[in-house]
CHARMM-style PDB file with segment names, atoms N, HN, CA, C and O in Angstrom:
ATOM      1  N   UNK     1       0.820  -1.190   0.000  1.00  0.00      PROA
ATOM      2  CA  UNK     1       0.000   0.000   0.000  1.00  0.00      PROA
ATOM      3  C   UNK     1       0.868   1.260   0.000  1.00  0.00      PROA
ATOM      4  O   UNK     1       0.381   2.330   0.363  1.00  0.00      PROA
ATOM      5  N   UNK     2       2.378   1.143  -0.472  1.00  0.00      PROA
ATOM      6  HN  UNK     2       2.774   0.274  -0.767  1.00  0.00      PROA
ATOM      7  CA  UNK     2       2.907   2.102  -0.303  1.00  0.00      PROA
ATOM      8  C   UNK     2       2.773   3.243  -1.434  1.00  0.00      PROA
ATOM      9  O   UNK     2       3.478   4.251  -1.490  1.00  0.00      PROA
ATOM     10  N   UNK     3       1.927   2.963  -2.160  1.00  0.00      PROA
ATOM     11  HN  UNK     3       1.354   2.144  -2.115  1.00  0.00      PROA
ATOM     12  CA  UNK     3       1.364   3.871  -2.966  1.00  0.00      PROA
ATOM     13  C   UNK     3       0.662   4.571  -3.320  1.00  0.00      PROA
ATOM     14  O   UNK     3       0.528   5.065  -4.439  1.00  0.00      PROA
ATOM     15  N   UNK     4      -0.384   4.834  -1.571  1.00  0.00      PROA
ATOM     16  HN  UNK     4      -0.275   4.433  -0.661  1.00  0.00      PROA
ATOM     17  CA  UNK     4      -1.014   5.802  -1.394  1.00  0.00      PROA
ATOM     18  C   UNK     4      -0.279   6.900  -0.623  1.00  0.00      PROA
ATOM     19  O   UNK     4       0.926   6.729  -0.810  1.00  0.00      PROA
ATOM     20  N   UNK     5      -0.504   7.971   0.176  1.00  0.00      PROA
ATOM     21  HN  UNK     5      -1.483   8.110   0.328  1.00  0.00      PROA
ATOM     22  CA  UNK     5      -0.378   8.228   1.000  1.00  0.00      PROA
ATOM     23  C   UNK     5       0.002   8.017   2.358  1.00  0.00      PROA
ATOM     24  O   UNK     5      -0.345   6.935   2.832  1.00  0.00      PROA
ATOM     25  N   UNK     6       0.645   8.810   3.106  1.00  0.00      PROA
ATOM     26  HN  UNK     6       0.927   9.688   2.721  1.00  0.00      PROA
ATOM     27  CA  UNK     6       1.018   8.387   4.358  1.00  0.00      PROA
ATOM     28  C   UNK     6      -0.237   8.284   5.372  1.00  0.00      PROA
ATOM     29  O   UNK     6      -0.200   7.506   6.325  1.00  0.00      PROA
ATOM     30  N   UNK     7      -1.264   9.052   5.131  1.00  0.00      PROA
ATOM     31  HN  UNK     7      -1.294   9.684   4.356  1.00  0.00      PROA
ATOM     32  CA  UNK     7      -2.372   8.895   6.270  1.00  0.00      PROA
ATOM     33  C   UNK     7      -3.834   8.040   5.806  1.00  0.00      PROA
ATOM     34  O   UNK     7      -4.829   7.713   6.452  1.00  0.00      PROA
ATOM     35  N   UNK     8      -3.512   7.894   4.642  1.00  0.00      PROA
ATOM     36  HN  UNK     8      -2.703   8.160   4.117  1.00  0.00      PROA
ATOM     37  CA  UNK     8      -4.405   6.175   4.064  1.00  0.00      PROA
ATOM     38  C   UNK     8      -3.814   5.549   4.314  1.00  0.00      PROA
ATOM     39  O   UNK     8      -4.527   4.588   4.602  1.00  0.00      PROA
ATOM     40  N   UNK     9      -2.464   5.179   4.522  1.00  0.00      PROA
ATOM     41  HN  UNK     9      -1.885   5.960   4.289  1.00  0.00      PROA
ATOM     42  CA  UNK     9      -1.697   3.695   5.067  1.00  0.00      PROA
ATOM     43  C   UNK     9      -2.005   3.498   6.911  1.00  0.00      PROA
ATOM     44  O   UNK     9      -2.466   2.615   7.635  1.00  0.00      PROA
ATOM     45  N   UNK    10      -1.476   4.798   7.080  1.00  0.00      PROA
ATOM     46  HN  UNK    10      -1.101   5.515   6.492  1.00  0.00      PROA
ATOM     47  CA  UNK    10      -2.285   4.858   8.679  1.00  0.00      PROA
ATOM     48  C   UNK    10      -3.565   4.683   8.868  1.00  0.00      PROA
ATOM     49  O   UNK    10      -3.740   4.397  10.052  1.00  0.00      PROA
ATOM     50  N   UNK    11      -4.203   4.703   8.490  1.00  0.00      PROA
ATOM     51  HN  UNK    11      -4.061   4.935   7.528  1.00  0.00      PROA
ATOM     52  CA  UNK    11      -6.220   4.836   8.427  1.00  0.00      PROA
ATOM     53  C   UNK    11      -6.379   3.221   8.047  1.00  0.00      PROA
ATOM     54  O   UNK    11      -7.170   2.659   8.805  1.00  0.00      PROA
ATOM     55  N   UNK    12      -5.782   2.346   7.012  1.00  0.00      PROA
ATOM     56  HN  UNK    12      -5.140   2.804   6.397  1.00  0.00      PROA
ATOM     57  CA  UNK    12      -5.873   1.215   6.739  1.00  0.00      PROA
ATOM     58  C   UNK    12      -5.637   0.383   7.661  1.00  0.00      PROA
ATOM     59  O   UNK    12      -6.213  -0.697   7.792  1.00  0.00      PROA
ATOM     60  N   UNK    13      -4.127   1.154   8.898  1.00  0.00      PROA
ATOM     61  HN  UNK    13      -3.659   2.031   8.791  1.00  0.00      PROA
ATOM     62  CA  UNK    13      -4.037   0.065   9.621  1.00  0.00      PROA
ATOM     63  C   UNK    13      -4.674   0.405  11.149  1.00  0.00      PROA
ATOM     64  O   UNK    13      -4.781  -0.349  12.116  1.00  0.00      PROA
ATOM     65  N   UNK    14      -5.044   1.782  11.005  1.00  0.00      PROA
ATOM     66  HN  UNK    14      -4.957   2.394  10.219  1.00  0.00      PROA
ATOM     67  CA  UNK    14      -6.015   1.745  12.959  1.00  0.00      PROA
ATOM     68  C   UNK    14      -7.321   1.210  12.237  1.00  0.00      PROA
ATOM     69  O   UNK    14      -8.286   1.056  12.985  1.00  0.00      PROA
ATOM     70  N   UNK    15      -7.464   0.966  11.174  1.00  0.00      PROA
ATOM     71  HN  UNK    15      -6.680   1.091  10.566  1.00  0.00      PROA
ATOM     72  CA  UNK    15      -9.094   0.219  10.958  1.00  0.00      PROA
ATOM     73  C   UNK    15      -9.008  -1.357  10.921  1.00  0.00      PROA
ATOM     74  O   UNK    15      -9.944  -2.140  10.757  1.00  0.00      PROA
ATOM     75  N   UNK    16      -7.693  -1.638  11.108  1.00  0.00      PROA
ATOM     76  HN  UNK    16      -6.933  -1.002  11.241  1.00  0.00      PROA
ATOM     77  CA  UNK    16      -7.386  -3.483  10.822  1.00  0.00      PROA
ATOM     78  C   UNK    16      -7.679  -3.966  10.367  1.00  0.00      PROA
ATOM     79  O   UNK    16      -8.413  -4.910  10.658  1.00  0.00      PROA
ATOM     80  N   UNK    17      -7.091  -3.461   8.773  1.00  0.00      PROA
ATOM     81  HN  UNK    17      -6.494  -2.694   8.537  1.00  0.00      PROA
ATOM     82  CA  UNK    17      -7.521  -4.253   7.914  1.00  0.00      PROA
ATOM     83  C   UNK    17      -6.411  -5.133   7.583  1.00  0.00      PROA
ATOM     84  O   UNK    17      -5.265  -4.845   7.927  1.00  0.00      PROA
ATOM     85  N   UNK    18      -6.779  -6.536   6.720  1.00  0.00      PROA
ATOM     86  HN  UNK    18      -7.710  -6.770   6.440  1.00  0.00      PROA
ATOM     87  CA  UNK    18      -5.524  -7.443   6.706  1.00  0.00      PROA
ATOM     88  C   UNK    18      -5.576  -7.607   5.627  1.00  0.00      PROA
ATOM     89  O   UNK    18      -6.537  -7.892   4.912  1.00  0.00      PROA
ATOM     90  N   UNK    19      -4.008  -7.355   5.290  1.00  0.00      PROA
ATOM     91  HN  UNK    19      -3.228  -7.123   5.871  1.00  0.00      PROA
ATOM     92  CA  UNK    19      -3.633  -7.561   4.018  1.00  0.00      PROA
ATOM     93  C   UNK    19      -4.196  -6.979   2.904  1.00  0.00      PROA
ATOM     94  O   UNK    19      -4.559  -7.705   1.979  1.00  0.00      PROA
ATOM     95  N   UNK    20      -4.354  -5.543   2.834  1.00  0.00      PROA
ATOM     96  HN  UNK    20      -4.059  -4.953   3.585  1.00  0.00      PROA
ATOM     97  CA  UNK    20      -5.389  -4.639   1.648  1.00  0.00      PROA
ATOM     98  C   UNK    20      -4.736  -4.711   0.696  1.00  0.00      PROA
ATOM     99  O   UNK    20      -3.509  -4.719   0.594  1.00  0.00      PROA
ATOM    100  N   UNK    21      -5.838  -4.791  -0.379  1.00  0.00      PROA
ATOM    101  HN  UNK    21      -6.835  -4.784  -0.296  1.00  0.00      PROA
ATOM    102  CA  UNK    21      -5.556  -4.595  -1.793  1.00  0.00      PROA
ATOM    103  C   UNK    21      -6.263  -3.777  -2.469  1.00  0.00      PROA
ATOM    104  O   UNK    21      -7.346  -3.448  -1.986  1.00  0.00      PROA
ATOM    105  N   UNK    22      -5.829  -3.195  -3.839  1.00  0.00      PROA
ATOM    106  HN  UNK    22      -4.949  -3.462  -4.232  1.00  0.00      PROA
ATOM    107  CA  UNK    22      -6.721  -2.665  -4.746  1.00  0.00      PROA
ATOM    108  C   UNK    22      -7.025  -3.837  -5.254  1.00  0.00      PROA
ATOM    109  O   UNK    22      -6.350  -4.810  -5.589  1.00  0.00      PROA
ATOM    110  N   UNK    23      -8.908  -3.427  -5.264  1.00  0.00      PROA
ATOM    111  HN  UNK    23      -9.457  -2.637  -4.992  1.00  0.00      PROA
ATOM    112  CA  UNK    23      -9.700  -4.498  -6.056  1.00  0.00      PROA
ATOM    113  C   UNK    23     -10.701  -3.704  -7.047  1.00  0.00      PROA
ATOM    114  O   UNK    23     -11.709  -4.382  -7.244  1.00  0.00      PROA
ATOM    115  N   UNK    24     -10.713  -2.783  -7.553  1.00  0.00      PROA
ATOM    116  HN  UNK    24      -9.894  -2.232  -7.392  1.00  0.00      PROA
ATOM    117  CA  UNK    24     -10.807  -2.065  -8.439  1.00  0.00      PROA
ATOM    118  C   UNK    24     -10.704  -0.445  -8.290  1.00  0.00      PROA
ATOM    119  O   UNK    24     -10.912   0.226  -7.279  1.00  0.00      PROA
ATOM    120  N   UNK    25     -10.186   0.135 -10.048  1.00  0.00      PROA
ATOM    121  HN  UNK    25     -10.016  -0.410 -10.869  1.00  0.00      PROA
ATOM    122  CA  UNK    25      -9.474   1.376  -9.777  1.00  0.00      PROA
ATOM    123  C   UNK    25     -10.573   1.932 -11.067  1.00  0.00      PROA
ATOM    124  O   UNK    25     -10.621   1.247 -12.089  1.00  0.00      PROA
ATOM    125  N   UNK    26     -11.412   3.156 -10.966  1.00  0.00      PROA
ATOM    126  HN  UNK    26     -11.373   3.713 -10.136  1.00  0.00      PROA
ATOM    127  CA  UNK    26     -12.193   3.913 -11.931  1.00  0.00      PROA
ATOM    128  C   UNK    26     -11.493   5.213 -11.395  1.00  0.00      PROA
ATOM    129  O   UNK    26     -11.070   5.458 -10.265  1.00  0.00      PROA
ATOM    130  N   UNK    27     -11.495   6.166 -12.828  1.00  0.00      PROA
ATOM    131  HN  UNK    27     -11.838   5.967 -13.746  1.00  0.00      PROA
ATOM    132  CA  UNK    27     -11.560   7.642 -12.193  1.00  0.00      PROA
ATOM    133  C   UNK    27     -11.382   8.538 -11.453  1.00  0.00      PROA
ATOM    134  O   UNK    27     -12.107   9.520 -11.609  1.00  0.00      PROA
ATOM    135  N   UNK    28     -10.542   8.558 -10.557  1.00  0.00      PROA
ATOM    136  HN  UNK    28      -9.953   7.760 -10.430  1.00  0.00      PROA
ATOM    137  CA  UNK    28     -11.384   9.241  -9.360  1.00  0.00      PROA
ATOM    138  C   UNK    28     -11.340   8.498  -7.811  1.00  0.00      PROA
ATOM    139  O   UNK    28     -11.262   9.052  -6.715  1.00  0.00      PROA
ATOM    140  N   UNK    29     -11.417   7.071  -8.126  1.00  0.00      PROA
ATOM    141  HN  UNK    29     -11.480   6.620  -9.016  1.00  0.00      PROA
ATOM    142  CA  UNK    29     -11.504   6.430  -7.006  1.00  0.00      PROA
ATOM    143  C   UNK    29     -10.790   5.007  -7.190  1.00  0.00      PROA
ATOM    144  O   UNK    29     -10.617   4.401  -8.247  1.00  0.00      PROA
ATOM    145  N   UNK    30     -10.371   4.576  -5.727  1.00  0.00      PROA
ATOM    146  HN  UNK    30     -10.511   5.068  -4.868  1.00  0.00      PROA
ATOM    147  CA  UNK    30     -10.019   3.088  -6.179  1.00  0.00      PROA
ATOM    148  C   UNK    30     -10.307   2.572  -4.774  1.00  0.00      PROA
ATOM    149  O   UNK    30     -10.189   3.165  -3.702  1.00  0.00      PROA
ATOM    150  N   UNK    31     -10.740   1.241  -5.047  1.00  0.00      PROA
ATOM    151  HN  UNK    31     -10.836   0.759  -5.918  1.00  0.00      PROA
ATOM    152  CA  UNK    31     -11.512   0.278  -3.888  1.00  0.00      PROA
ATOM    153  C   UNK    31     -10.627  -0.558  -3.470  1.00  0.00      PROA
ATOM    154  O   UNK    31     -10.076  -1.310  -4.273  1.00  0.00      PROA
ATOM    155  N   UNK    32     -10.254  -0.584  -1.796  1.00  0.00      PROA
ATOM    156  HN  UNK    32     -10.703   0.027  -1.144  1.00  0.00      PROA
ATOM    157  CA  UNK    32      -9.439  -1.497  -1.581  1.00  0.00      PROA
ATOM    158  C   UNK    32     -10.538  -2.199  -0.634  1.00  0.00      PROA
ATOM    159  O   UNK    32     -11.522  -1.780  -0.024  1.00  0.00      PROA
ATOM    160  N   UNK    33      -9.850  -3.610  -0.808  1.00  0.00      PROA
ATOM    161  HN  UNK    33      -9.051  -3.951  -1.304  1.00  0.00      PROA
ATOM    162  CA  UNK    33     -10.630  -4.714  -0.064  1.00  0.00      PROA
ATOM    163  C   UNK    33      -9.452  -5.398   0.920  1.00  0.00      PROA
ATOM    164  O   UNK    33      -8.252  -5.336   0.656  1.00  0.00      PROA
ATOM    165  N   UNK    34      -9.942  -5.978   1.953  1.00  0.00      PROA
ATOM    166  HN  UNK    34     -10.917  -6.029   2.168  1.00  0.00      PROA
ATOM    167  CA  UNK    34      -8.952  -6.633   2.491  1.00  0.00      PROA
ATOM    168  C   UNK    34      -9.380  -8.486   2.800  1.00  0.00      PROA
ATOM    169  O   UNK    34     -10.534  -8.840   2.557  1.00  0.00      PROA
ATOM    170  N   UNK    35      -8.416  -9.464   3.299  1.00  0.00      PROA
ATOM    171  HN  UNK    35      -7.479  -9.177   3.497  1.00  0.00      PROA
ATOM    172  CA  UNK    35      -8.716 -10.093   3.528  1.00  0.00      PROA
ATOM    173  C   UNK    35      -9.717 -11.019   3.649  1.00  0.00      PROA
ATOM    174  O   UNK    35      -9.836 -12.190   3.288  1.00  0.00      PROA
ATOM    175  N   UNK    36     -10.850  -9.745   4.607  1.00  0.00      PROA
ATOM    176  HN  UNK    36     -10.753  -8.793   4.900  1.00  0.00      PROA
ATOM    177  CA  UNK    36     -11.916 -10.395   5.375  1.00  0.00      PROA
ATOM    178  C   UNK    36     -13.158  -9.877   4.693  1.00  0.00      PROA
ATOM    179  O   UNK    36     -14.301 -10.021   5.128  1.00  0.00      PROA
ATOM    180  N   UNK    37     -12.812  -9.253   3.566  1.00  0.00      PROA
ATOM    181  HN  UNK    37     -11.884  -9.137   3.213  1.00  0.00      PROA
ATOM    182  CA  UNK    37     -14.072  -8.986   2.830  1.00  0.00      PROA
ATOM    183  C   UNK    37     -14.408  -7.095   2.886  1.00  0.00      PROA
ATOM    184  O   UNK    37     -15.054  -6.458   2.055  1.00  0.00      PROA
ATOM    185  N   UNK    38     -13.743  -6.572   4.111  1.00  0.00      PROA
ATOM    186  HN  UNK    38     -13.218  -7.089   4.786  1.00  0.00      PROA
ATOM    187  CA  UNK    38     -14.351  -5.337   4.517  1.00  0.00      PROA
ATOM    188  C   UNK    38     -13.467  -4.534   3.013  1.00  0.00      PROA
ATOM    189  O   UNK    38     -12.361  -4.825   2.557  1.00  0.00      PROA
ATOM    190  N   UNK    39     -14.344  -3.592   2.590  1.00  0.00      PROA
ATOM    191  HN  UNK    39     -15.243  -3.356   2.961  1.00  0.00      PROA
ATOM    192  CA  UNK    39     -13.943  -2.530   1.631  1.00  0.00      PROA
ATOM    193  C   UNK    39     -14.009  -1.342   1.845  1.00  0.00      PROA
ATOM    194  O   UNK    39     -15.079  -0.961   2.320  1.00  0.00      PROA
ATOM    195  N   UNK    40     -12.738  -0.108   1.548  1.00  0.00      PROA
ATOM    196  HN  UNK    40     -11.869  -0.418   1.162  1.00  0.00      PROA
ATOM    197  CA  UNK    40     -13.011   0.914   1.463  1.00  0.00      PROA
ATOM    198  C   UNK    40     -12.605   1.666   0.532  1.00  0.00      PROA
ATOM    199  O   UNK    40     -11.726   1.115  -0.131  1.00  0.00      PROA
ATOM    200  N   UNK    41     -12.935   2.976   0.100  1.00  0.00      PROA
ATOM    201  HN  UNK    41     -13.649   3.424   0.639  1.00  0.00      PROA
ATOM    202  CA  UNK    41     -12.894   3.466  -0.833  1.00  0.00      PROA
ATOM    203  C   UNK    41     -12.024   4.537  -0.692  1.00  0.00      PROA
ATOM    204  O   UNK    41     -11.886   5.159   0.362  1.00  0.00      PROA
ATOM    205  N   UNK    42     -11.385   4.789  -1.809  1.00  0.00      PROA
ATOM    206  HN  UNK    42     -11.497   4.284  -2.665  1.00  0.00      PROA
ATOM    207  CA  UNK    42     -10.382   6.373  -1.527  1.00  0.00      PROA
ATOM    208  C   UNK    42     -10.411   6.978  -2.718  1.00  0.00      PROA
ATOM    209  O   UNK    42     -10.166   6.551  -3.846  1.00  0.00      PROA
ATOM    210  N   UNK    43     -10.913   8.562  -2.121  1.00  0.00      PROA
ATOM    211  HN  UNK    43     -11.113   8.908  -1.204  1.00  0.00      PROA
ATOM    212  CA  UNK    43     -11.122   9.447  -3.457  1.00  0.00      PROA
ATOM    213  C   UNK    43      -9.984  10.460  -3.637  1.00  0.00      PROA
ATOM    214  O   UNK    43     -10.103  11.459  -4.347  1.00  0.00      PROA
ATOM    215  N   UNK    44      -9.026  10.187  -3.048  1.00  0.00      PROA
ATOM    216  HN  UNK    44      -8.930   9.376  -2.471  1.00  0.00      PROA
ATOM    217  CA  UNK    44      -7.883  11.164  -3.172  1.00  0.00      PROA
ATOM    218  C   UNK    44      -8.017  12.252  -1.854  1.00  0.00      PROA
ATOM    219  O   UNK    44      -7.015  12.818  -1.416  1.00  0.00      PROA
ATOM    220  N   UNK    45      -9.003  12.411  -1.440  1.00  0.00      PROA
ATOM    221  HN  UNK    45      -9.816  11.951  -1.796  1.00  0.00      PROA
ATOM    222  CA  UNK    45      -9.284  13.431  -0.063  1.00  0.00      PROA
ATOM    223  C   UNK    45     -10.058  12.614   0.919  1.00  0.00      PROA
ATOM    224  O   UNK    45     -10.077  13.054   2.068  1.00  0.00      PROA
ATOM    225  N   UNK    46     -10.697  11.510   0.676  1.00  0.00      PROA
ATOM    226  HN  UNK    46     -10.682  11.153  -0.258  1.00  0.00      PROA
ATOM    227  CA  UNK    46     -11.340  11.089   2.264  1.00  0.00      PROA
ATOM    228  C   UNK    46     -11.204   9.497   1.483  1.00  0.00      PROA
ATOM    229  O   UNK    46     -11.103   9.162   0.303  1.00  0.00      PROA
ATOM    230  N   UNK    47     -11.256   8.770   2.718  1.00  0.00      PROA
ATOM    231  HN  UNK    47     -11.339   9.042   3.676  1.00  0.00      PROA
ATOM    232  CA  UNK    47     -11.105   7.304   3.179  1.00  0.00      PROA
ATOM    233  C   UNK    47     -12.278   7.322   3.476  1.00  0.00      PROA
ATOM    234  O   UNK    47     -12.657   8.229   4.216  1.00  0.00      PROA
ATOM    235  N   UNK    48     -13.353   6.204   2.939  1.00  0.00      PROA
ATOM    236  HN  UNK    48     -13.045   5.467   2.338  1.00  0.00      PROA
ATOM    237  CA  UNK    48     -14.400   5.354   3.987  1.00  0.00      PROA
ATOM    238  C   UNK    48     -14.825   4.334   3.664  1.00  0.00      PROA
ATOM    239  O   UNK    48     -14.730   3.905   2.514  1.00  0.00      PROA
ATOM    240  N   UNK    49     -15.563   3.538   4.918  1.00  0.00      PROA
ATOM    241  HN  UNK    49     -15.640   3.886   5.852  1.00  0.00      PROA
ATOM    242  CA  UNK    49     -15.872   2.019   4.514  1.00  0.00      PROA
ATOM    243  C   UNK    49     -17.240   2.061   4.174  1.00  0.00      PROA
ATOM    244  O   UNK    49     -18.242   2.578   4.666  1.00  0.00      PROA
ATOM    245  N   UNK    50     -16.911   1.148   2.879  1.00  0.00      PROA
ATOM    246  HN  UNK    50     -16.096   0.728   2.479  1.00  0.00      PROA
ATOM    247  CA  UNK    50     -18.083   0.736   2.266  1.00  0.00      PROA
ATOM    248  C   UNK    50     -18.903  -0.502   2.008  1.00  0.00      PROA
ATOM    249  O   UNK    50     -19.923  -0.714   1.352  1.00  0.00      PROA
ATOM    250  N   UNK    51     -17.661  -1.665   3.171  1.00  0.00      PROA
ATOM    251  HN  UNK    51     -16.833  -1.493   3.704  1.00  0.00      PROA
ATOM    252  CA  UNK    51     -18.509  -3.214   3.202  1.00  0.00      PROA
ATOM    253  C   UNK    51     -19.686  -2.982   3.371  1.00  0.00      PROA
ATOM    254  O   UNK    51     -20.116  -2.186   4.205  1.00  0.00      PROA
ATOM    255  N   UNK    52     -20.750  -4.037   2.152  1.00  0.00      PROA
ATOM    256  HN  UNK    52     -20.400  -4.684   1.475  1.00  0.00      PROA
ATOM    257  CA  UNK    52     -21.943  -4.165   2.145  1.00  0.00      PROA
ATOM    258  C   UNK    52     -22.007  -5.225   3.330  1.00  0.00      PROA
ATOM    259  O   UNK    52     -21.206  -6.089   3.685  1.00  0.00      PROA
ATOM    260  N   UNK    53     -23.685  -4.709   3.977  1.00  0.00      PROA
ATOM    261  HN  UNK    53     -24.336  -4.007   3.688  1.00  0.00      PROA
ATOM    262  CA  UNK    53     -24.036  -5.263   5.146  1.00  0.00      PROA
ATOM    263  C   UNK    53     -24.684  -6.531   4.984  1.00  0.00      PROA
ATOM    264  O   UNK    53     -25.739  -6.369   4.372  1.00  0.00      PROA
ATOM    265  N   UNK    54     -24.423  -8.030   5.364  1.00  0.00      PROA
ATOM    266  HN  UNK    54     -23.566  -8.162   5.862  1.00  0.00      PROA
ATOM    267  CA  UNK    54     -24.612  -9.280   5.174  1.00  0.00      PROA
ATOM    268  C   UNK    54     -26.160  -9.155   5.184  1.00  0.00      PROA
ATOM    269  O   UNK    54     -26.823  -8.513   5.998  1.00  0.00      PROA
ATOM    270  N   UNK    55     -26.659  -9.949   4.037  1.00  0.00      PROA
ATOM    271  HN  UNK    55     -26.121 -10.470   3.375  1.00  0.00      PROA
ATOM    272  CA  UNK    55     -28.371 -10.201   4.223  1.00  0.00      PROA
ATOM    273  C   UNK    55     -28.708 -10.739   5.529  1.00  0.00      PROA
ATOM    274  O   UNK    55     -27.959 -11.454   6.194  1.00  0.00      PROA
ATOM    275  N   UNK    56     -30.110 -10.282   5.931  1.00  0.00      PROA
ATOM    276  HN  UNK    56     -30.719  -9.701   5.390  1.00  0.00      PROA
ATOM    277  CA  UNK    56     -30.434 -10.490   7.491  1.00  0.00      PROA
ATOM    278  C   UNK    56     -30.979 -12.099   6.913  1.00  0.00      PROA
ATOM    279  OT1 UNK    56     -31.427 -12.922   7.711  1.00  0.00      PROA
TER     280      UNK     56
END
């Protein structure tokens, strides 16, 4: 992940995520996923999670 930023690499790891990857890159944004399924998104100015919530 050393190819974001210094405070998306920090944000990736106080959120514990394991082992992140880019799992897709459009425009503007690129989606990292980790491990365990959780995803977040980075638009160049804000980080947030966007794991979809398991069917009830």
């Amino acid at each position: 992940m050393s190819e974001f930023p210094q405070w998306v690499q920090r944000g990736l790891a106080h959120a514990g995520m394991i082992d992140p990857r880019i799992s897709r890159q459009a425009p503007g944004e690129i989606t990292i996923e980790d491990a365990t399924g959780r995803v977040v998104l980075f638009t160049g100015t804000s980080l947030r999670e966007i794991t979809p919530m398991a069917a009830a």
